[in-house]
C-alpha positions as CSV (number, residue, x, y, z in Angstrom):
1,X,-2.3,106.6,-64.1
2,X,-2.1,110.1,-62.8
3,X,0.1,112.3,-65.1
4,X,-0.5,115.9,-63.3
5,X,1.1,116.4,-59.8
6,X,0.6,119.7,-57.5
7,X,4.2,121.2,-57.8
8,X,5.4,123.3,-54.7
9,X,8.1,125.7,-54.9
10,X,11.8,124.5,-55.1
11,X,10.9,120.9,-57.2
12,X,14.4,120.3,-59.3
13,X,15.0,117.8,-62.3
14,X,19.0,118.0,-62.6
15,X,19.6,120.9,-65.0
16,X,16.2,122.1,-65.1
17,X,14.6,124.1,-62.1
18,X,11.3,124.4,-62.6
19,X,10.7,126.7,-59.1
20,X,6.7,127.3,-59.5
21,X,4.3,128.1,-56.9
22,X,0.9,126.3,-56.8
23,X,1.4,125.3,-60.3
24,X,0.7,121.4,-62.3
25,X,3.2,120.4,-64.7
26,X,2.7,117.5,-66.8
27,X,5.1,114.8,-64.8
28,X,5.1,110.8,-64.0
29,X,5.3,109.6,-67.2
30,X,6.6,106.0,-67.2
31,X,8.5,104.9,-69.9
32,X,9.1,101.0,-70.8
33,X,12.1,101.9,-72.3
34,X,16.0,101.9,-70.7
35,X,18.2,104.8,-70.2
36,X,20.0,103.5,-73.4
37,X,17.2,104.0,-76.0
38,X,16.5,107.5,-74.3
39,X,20.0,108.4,-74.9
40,X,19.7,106.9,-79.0
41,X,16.6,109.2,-79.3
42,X,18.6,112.1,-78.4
43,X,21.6,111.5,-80.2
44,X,19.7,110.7,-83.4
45,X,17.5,113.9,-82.8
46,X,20.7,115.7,-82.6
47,X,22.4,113.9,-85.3
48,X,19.3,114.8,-87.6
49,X,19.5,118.4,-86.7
50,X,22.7,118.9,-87.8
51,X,22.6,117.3,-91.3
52,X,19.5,119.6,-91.6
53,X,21.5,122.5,-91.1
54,X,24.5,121.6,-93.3
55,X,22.0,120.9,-95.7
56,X,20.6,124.1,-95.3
57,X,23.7,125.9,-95.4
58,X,24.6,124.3,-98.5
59,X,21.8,126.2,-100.1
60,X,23.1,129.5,-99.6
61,X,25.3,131.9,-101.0
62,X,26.9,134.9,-100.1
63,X,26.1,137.0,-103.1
64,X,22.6,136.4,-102.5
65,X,23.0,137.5,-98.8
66,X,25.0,140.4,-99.5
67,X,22.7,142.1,-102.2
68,X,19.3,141.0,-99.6
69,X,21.1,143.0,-96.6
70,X,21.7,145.9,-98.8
71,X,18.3,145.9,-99.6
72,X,17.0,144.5,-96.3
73,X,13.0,145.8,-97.1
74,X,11.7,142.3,-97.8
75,X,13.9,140.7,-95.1
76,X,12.7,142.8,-92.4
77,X,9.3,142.0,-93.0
78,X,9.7,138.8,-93.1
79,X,11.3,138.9,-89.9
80,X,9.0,141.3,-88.2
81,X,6.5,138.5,-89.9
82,X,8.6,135.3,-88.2
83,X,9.2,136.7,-84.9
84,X,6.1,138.5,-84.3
85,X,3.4,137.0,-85.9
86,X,4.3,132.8,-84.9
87,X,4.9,133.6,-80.9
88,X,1.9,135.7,-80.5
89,X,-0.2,133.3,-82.0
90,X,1.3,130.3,-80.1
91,X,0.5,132.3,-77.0
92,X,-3.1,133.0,-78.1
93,X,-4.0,129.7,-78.9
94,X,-2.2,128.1,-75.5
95,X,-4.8,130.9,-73.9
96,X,-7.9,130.0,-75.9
97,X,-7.7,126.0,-75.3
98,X,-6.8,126.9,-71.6
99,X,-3.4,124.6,-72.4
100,X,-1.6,123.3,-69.3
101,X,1.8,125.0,-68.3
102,X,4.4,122.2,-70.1
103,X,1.8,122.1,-73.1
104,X,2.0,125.8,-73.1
105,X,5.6,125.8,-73.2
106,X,6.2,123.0,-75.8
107,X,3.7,125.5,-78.2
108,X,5.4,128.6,-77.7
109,X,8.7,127.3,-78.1
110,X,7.3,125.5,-81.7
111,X,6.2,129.4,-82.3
112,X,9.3,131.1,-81.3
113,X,11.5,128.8,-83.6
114,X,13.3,130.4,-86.7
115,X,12.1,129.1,-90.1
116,X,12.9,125.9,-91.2
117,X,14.3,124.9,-94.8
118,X,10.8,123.2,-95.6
119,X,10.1,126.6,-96.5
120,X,12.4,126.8,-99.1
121,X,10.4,123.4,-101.1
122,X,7.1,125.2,-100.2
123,X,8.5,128.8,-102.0
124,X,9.7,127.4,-104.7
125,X,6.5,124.9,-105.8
126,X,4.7,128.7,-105.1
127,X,7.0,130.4,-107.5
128,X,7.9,133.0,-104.9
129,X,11.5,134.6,-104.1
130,X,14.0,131.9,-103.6
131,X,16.4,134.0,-102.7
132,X,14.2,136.1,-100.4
133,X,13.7,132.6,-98.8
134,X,16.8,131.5,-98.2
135,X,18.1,134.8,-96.6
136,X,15.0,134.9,-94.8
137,X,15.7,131.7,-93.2
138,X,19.4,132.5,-92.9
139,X,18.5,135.3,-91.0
140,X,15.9,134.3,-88.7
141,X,18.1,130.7,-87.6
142,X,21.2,133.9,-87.3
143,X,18.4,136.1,-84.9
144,X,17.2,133.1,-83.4
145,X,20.0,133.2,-81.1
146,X,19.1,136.0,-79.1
147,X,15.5,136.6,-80.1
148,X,14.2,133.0,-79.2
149,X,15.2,133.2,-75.5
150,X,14.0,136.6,-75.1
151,X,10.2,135.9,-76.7
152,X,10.1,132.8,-74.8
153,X,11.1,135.1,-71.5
154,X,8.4,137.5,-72.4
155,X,5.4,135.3,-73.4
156,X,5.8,133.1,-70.3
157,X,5.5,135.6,-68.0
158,X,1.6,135.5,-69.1
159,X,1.2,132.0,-67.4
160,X,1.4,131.3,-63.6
161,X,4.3,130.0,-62.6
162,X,6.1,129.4,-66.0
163,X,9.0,131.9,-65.6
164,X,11.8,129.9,-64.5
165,X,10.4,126.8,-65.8
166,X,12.1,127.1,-69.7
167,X,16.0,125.9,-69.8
168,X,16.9,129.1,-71.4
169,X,20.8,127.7,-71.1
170,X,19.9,124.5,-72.7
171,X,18.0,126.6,-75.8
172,X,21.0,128.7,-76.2
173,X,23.1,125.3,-76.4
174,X,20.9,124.1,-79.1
175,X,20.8,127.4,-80.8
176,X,24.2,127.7,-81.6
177,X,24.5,124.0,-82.2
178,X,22.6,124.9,-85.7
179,X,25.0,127.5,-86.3
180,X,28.0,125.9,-86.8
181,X,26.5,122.9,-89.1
182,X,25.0,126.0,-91.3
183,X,28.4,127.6,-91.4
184,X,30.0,124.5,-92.4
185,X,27.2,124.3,-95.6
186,X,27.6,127.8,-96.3
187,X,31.8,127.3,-96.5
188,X,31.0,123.8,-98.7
189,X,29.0,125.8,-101.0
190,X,31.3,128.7,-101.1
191,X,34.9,126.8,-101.7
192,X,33.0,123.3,-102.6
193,X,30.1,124.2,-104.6
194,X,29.9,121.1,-107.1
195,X,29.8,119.0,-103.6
196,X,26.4,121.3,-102.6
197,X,23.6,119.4,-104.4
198,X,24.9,116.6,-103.5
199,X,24.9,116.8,-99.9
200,X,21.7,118.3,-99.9
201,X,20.0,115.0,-101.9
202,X,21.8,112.6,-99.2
203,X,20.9,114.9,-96.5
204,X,17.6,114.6,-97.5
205,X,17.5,111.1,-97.6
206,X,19.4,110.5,-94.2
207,X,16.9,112.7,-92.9
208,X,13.8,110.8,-94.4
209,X,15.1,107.4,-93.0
210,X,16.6,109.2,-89.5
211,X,12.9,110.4,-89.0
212,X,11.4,106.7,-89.0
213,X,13.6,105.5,-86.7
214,X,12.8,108.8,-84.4
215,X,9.2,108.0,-84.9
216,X,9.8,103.5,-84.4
217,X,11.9,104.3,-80.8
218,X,9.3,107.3,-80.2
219,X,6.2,105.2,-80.0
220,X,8.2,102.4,-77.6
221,X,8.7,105.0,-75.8
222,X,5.7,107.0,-75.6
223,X,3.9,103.2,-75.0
224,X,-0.1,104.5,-73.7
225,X,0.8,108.0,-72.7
226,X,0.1,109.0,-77.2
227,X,-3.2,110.4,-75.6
228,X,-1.9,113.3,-74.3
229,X,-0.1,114.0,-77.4
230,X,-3.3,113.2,-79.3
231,X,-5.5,115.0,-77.6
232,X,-8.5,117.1,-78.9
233,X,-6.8,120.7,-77.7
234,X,-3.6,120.1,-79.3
235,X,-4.7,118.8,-82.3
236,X,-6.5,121.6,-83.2
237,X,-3.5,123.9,-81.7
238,X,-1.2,122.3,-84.3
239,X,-3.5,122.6,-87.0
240,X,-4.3,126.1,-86.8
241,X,-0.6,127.5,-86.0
242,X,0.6,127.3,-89.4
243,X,-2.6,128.1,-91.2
244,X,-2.9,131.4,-88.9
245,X,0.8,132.2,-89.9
246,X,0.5,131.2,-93.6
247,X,-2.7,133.7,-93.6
248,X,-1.0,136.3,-91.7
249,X,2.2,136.5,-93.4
250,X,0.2,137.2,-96.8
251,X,-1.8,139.8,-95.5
252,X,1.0,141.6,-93.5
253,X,3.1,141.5,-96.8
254,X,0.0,142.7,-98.8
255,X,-0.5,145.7,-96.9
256,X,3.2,146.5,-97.3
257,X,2.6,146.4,-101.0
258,X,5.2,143.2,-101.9
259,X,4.7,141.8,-104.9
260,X,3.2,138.4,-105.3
261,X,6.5,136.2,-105.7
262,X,7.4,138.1,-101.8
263,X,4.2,137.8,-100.7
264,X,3.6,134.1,-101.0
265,X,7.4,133.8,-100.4
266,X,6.4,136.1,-96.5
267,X,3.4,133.8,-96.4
268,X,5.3,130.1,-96.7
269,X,8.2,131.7,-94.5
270,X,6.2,133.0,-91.6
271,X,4.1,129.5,-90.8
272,X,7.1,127.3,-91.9
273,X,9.3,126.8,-88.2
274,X,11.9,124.5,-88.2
275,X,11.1,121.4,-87.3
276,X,14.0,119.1,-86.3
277,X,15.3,122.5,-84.1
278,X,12.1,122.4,-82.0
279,X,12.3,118.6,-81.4
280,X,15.6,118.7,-80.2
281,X,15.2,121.3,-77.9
282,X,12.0,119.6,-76.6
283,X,13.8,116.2,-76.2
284,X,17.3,117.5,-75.1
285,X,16.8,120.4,-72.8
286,X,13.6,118.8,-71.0
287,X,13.9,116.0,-68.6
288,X,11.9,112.9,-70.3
289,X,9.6,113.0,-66.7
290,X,8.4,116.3,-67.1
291,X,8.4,116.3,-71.0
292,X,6.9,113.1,-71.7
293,X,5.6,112.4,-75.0
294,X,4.9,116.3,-75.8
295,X,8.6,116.4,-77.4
296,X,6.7,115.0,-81.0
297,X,4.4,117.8,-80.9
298,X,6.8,119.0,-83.6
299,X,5.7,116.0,-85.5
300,X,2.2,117.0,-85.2
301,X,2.1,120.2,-86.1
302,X,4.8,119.3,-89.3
303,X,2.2,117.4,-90.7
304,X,-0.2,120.1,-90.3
305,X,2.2,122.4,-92.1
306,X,3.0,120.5,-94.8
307,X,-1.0,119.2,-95.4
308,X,-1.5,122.9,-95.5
309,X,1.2,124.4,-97.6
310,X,0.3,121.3,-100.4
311,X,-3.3,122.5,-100.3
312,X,-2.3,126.1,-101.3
313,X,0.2,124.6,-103.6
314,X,-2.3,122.4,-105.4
315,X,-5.0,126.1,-105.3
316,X,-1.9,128.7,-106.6
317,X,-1.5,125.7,-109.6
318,X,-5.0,125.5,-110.5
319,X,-5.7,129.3,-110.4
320,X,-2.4,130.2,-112.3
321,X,-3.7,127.5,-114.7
322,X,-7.1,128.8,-115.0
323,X,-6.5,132.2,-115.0
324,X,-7.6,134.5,-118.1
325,X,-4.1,135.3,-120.2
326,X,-2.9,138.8,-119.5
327,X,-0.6,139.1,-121.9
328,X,-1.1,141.5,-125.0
329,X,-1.3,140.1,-128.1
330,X,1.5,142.1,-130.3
331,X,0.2,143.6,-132.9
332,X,1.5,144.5,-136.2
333,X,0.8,148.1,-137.9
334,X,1.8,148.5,-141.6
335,X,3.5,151.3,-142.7
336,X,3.4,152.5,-146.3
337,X,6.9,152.4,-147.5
338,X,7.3,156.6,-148.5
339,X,7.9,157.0,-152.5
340,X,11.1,157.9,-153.2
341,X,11.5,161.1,-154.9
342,X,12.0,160.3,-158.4
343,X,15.3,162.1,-159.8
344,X,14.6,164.9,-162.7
């Protein structure tokens, strides 16, 4: 089955224009699956989206926020660290591995995505700045809005033909679809705080079983096209995405002189995207014919992240437990009690 086709200029899909010149998209994927289960995949994607944000709302509080802004030097790296460092190594790698145009696109828009609340478990098993964390990811879902479209705008104009091929409206859409779960967690945790914890556990959990069905409906769907999913190129893409950020974000944060609980904090931040935001762009904005099975590259590269963040997790434990002891041993001077003066 042929999956590439020679695209000439003016090709529509609906909502989408994808008005390239000379240019082969990934297209002609056949699914054995009905218009109905499509529509489920979506509306499940969505649905887990938005309990991941009111979940991730739910974490944060204002105070926090407030005193981060006022003393925005650990946010702004991490920003800088989020928004500069992910796309610009998205667009390497698509440039290395020679990726085709939709390939290229589904990886920069996995780089370009804010942080994810996975990075939050990761920061806290590293004993970093939960607070810096949570702002941090606060902030970059907040930027997101306007700095997502733009990177996307910018790094695709370094690939033939890809300009007008993102559905910057459809992003947007998705974009401030996250904001107003997150704003509903952060007003539950602000006038319902005992309620907090709770939702986040059965968030969780929704979100654990949600996932299996995603990945159940995904592979009916996907039927014998997994190979180009599985291939050799974006394999290796995936895998070295979040280690390249991971790595990054220390160093940038090390030269900056952040302490150790920000820098691993920066590090964890900076390779962590979110997930569930990237798949349901992927699966909602793109028509199924020209995305095919590339909309669970998120799932790929998730399992990359997480296989990675647990191996520095399990190397921070073993060298904090091996460590030589740096504390001082107090020690205790005595002092001769002075005679007292003995009366005439």
């Amino acid at each position: 089955m042929n999956v590439t086709e020679e695209y000439q200029r003016g090709v529509s899909y609906g909502p989408l224009n994808i008005t390239s010149e000379n240019t082969t998209f990934t297209k002609g994927f056949q699914f054995p699956i009905s218009d109905t289960l499509d529509k489920a995949i979506n509306g499940i994607t969505i649905i887990i989206l938005f309990i991941t944000m009111i979940s991730l709302g739910c974490t944060m509080e204002m105070a926090k926020i407030k005193s981060h802004i006022l003393q925005p030097k650990g946010v702004v790296i991490a920003l800088v660290a989020q928004f500069g460092i992910m796309p610009f190594t998205a667009f390497c790698l698509a440039k290395i591995f020679q990726l085709g145009p939709i390939e290229a696109v589904t990886v920069l828009i996995c780089g370009c995505c804010p942080g994810g609340n996975l990075s939050n478990i990761f920061a806290l098993a590293l004993q970093g700045d939960m607070n810096l964390s949570i702002v941090m990811t606060t902030c970059s879902t907040v930027m997101a809005l306007g700095a997502m479209p733009l990177l996307l705008y910018l790094y695709c104009k370094g690939f033939s033909g890809l300009e007008n091929a993102v559905p910057y409206a459809g992003i947007i859409i998705s974009l401030v679809m996250t904001l107003v779960p997150c704003a509903i967690g952060v007003a539950i945790n602000h006038w319902a705080a005992r309620y907090s914890k709770t939702i986040v556990k059965v968030g969780l959990s929704i979100l654990l079983i949600a996932s299996v069905a995603i990945g159940v409906m995904s592979g009916i769907a996907i039927g014998g096209t997994v190979w180009v999913l599985l291939s050799p190129r974006l394999m290796t893409v995936a895998s070295l995405m979040p280690f390249i950020g991971y790595l990054l974000g220390y160093i940038m944060s090390t030269l900056l002189k952040q302490n150790g609980r920000c820098k691993r904090t920066i590090a964890v931040e900076t390779g962590c995207q979110n997930i569930q935001l990237c798949s349901t762009i992927l699966k909602v904005a793109f028509p199924p014919e020209v995305i095919g099975p590339l909309f669970l590259f998120p799932l790929i590269y998730i399992v990359f992240q997480g296989g990675e963040a647990l191996l520095f997790i399990i190397l921070f434990r073993w060298y904090q437990r091996c460590k030589p002891a740096t504390d001082e041993k107090t020690v205790y001077v005595a002092v001769e009690k002075p005679e007292e003066a003995k009366l005439p």
